[in-house]
N, C-alpha and C positions, 0 to 999 in steps of 0.2 A: 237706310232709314235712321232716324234722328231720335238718339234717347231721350227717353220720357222720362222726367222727374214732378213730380205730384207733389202736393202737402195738403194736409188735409184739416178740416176743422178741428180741434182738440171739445172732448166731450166735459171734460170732468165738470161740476158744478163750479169750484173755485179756480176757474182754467183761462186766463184770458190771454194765453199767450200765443204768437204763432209761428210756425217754423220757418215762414219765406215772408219776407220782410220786401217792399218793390225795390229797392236799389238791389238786394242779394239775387231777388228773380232775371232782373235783366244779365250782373254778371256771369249766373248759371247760364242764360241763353247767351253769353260768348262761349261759352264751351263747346258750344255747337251742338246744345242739348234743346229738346222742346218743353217747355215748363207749362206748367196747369194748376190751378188751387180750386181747394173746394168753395164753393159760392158762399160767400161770405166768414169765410176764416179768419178774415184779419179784420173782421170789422171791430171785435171787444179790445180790441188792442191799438184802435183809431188808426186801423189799415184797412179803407173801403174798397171794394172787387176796383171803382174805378182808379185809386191809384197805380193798378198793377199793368202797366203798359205791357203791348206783345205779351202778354200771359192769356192763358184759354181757361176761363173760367167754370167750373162745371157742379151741374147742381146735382146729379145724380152720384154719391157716396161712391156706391158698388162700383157705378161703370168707370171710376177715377181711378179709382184700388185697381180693378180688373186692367188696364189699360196700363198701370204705369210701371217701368224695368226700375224707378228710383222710388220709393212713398218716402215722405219728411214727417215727420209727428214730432212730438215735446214728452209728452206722456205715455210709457206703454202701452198700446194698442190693444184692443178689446180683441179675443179670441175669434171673432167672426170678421171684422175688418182682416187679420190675417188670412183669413180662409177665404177672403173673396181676391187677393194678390195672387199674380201669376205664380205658377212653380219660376225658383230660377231667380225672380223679380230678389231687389233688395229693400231693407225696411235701414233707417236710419233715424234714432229715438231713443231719449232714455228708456232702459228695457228691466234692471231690476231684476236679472235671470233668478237669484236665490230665491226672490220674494214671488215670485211670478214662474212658477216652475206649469203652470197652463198655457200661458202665454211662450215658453219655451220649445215646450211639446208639440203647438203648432205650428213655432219657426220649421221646428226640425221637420215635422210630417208632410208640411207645406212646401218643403225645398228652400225656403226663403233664407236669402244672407244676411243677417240680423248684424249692424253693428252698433254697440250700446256706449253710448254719447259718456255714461258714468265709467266707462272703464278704457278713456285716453289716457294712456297712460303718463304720468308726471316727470315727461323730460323734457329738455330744450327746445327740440323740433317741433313738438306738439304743443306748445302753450295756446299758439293760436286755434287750438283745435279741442283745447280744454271749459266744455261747455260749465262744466260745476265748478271752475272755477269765476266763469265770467259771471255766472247769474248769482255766486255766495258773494262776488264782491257788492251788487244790487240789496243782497238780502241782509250783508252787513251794514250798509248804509241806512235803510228803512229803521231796521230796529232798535237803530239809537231815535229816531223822528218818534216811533212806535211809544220808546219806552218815556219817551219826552212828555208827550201830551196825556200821561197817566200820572206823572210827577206831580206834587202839590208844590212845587217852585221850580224856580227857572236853573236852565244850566250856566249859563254866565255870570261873572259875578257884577254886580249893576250897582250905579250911586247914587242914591238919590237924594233930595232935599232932607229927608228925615234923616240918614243914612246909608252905609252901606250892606246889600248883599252877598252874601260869601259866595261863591262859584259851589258847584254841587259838585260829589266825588260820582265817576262813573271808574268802576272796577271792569275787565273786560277778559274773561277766561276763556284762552281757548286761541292761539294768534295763529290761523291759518289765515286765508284772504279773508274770509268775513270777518275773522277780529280785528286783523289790522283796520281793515277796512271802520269799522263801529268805532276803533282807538281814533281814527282821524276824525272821522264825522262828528265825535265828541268834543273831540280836542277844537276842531274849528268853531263850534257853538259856543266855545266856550268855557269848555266843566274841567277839572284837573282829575286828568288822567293816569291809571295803572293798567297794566295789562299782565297775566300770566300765562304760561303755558309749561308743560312738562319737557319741553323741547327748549333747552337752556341757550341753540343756537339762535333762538326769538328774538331773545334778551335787545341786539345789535338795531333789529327791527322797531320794536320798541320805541324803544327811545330815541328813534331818526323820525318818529311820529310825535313827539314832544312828550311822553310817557313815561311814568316808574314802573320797571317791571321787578315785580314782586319774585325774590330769589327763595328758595325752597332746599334747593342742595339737593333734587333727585332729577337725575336725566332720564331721561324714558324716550332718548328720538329712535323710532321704528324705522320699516321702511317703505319706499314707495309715495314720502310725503307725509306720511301719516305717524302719531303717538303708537308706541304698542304697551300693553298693558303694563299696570303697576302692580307690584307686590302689596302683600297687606300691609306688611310694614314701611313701603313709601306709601302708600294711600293713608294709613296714620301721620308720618310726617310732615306729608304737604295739606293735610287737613289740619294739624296744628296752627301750623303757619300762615294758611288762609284765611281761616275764620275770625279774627281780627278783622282783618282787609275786608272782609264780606260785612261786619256788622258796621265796618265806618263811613259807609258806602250806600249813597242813596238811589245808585242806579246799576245796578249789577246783570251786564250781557253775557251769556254761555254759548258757546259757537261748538262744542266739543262733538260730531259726529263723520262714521265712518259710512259709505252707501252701503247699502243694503242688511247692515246691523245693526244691533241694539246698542243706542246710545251711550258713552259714559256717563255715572253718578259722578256729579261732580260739587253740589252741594245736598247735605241732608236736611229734615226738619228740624235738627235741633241748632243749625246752622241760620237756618231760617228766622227761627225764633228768637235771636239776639239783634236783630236788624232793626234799624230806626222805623220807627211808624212813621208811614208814607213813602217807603222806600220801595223799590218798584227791582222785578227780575224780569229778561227777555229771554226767553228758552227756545236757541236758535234748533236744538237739538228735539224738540217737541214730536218731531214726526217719529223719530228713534226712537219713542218709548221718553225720552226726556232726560237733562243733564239736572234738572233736582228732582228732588223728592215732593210730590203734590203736581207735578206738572201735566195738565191734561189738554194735549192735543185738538188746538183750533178753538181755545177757549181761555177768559179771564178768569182768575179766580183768586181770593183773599185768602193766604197763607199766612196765618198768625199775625204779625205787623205790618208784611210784607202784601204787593201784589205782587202774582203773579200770571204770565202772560205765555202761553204756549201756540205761538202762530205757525200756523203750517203755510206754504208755498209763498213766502213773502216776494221773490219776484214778479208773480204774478202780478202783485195790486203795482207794480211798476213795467206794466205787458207793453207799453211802447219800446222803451228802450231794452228792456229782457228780450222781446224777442228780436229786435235787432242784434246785439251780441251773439244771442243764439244762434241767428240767422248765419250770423259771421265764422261762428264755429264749424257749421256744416260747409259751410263755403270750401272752406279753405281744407276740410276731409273730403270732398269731392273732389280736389283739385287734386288729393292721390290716386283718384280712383278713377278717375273720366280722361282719357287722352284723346282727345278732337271727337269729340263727339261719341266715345265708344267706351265701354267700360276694358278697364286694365286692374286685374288685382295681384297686388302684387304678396306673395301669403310669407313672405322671406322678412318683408317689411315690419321692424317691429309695431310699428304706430299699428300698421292695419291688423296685424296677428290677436296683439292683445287688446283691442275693443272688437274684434268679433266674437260673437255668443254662438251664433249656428252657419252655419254654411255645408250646400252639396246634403243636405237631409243629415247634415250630425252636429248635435253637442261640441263644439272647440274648444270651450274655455273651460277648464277639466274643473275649478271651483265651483261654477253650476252644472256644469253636468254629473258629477258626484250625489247634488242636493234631487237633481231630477231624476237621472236615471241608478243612483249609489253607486258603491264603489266596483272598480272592478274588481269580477270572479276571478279569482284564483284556483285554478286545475289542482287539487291535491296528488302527491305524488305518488307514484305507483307502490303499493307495499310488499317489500320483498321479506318473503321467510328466513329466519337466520339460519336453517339448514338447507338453504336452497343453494346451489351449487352455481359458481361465478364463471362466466364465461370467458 
């Protein structure tokens, strides 16, 4: 019998994206798997049921979930969609265990093998399989467009019969894929670019994007890909140093977040308030709680001279080509785990080890299992009398 892989409509209100894209469904059926989507999933994201050749389209939710040994999602899954998945079955989805420790509780109860799209981990092998990076280079792109069309002038510098326009300053903090990415999409409109980060190996990166990157003198590179926290005292030094760059700067992008915690501060209000009137912020970090100070999540709002802009799920409003990427990402995680038709997991495997959250009814990734079920018990040791005699 022929493995079932499913994907199913994504619910959220601001959701238009989808996990099986029709070029990625056909390649899963070379695997010698049978694919199915839910009726009309890919329609918000201009993929109608009839683009999806040889796929089984199906309108009833439950009996899709109940039916299939693979389900595909984008967004953690609602606690009742897991409970209608076979025991056994695998779920493949950003999952959020920290943040979602209900949704964890019924991978684990469910028996379901939950692997969590945020936590491929950041090495060579797996770039093709690194979903948050494909869709942050998407959402760095948007939020220079984003923070364009709120600017009260253009980003290019322009000549006219009267004269000339200066090019606008776009600052861009934060150079992981989305900032590079915002550094370029900038730099191609037009605007003269800077870019910072606390990771002084950027710097290279940078400026092969046509870029100043603003030096600070504190290195903070972590691990895993990611910044690890600054002292108070580098957070005053590279706050000195910045705030200049921030107030000469008519379009200032913040990219600065880590999954499933809280944001870093990366500009304050009194930072805010030296900025040019009309000068505009894009807080890539908005969903984190926010990388400034006033930022509130899925909404505009005027910060002293400054706008500011806190968008959440900006790949979404780019759901054709997001969930193609995404599409690709799972592709090519299937392609560790399905051998002709059957599933193989291999738990040795680092890729697969460290994106899965539950399998076989337990908690595997001991950083949410810690948050969901705490640490483990420690047996205190047996207490012996000090005139008790040694054997």
């Amino acid at each position: 019998m022929s493995l079932k892989i499913a994907a199913i409509r994504e619910k959220g209100a601001d959701e238009r994206r989808v996990a099986l894209v029709p070029d990625v469904a056909a390649r899963i059926g070379r695997l010698g798997c049978d694919v199915a989507l839910e009726a009309g999933a890919g329609v918000p994201s201009s993929y109608p049921d009839a683009s999806y050749k040889d796929v089984r389209i199906e309108p009833d939710r439950k009996a899709l979930l109940g039916s299939a040994d693979v389900v595909l999602a984008i967004q953690p899954p609602a606690t009742g969609d897991v409970q209608a998945m076979k025991p056994g079955a695998i779920l493949i989805s950003f999952v959020y265990g920290r943040n979602n420790p209900d949704l964890v509780k019924a991978l684990r109860d469910g028996r379901i093998t939950a692997f969590a799209m945020e936590q491929v981990p950041r090495i060579s092998r797996a770039q093709a399989m690194d979903a948050l990076s494909s869709q942050a280079t998407l959402a760095g792109y948007y939020s220079v467009l984003l923070g364009a069309v709120q600017m009260p002038k253009i980003l290019p510098m322009m000549t006219t019969a009267v004269g000339s326009l200066r090019a606008a300053q776009v600052l861009v903090m934060g150079l992981g894929v989305a900032g590079l990415q915002a550094l370029a999409t900038a730099r191609r409109l037009g605007a003269v670019t800077e870019g910072y980060d606390v990771r002084p190996e950027t710097r290279d990166e940078a400026r092969s994007l046509g870029a100043k990157f603003v030096e600070t003198g504190v290195d903070a590179t972590g691990q895993g890909g990611y910044a690890r926290e600054l002292t108070a005292e580098e957070k005053a030094t590279v706050r000195a140093v910045l705030s200049d760059h921030i107030a000469r700067s008519d379009l200032v992008i913040t990219t600065a977040a880590v999954p499933g915690r809280q944001a870093p501060r990366l500009i304050d209000a009194r930072q805010i308030a030296r900025m040019k009137p009309g000068s505009v912020i894009v807080d890539l970090g908005a969903e984190g709680g926010g990388n400034c100070e006033g930022t509130r999540a899925g909404e505009t709002v005027q910060a002293g001279p400054a706008t500011l802009i806190g968008p959440v799920n900006l790949p979404s409003r780019l759901a054709e080509q997001a969930s193609e990427l995404y599409a690709k990402n799972v592709l090519n995680l299937l392609e560790q785990i399905v051998r002709d038709g059957k599933l193989s997991l291999d738990m040795t495997d680092e890729v697969i080890a460290k994106t899965l959250v539950t399998h076989d009814g337990r908690i595997v990734n001991d950083a949410v299992r810690q948050v969901v079920e705490g640490p483990p018990s420690v047996k205190p040791a047996l207490a012996v009398k000090e005139d008790a005699p040694c054997s």
